[in-house]
C-alpha positions in Angstrom: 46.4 -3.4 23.7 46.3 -5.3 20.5 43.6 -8.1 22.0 41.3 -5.0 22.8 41.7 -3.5 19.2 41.2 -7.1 17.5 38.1 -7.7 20.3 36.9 -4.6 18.8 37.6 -5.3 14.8 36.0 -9.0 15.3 33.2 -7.2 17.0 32.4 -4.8 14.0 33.0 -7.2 11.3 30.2 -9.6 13.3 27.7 -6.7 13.7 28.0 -5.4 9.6 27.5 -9.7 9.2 24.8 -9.3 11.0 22.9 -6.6 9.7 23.7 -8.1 6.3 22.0 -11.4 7.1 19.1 -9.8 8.8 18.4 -7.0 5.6 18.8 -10.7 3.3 16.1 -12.6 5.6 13.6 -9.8 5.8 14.0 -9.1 2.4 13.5 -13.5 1.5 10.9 -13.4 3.7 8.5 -10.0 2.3 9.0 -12.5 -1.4 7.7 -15.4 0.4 4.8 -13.7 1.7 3.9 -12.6 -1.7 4.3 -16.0 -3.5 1.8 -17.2 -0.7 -0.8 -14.6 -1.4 0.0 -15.2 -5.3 -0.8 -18.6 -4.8 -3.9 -18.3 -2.1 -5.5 -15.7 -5.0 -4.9 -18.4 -8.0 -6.8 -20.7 -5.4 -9.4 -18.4 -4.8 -9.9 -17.8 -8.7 -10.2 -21.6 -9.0 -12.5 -22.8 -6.9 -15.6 -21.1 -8.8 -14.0 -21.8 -12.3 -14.3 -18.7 -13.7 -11.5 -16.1 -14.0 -12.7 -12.4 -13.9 -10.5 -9.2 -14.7 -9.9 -8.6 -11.4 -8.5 -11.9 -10.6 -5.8 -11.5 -13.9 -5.4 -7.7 -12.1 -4.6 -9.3 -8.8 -2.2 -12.3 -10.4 -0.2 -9.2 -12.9 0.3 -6.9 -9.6 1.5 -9.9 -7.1 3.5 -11.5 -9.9 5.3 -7.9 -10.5 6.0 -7.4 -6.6 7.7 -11.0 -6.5 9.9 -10.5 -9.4 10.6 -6.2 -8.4 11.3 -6.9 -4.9 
């Protein structure tokens, strides 16, 4: 009896680990992605030297979603 309630407790205490670590790796991973495309778009702006409004539009909006997310 009390091995199939701790079988049980060990299993729920794994699956809320679980879900924690998984919701923390998505959520690392989405703030990743944006550094890269903050970094591909400062490339982009680069490579022809000149920096246009857009390009500060694009750099303010990923640079917000890195630091809000």
């Amino acid at each position: 009896m009390w091995s199939s309630v701790a079988a049980v407790v060990i299993t729920v205490a794994i699956a809320v680990v679980s879900h924690v670590a998984t919701k923390k790796y998505y959520r690392l991973k989405r703030k990743a992605q944006l550094a890269v495309d903050l970094f591909s778009a400062a490339v982009k702006a680069l490579e022809d030297d000149v920096l246009t409004v857009e390009e500060v539009k694009t750099f303010e909006e990923l640079a917000r979603r890195v630091v809000r997310d």
